[in-house]
N, C-alpha and C positions, 0 to 999 in steps of 0.2 A: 382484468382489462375491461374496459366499458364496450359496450353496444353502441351501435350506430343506428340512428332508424331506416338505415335500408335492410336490418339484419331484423326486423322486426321490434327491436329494444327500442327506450325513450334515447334523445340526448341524456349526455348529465349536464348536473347544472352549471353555469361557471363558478359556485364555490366548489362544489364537488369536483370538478375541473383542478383547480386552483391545489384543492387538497391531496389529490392525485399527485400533481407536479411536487408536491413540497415533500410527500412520501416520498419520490423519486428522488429527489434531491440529496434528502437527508440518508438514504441509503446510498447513495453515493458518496457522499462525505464517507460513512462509516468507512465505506471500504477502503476509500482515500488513505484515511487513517490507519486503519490497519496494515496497509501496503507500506506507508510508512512506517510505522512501526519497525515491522518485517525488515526490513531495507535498514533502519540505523541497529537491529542486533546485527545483521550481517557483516555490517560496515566496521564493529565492534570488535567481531570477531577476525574480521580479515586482520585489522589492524591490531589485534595482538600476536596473532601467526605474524604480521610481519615483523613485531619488533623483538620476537624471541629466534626467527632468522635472522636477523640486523645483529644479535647481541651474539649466535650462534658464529656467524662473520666474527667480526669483534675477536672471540675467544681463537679462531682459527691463524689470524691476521696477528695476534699478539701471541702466538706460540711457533710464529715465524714460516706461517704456513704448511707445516708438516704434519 
């Protein structure tokens, strides 16, 4: 984190500024990303539990419900 000069530290500068926010930024992305990630295995996953109960249905349904 930078200093303030009422904390005794200088400003930083506006590139240093600048550089800060774009650090900021870009770890944000990252995580963005990774969340996504995260979120299309799950969605992956959900969605084959649901199609081996759809198909588990199916086998139930065509043995006439018994």
């Amino acid at each position: 984190m930078t200093t303030r000069p009422s904390e005794g530290g200088t400003a930083p500068t506006p590139p240093a500024r600048i550089e800060a926010a774009l650090a900021r930024i870009e770890a944000a992305l990252a995580a963005r990303a990774r969340s996504a990630d995260a979120l299309q295995r799950r969605h992956a996953a959900l969605k084959s539990r649901m199609a081996d109960a759809a198909a588990a249905l199916d086998e139930v349904i065509a043995r006439g419900g018994a």
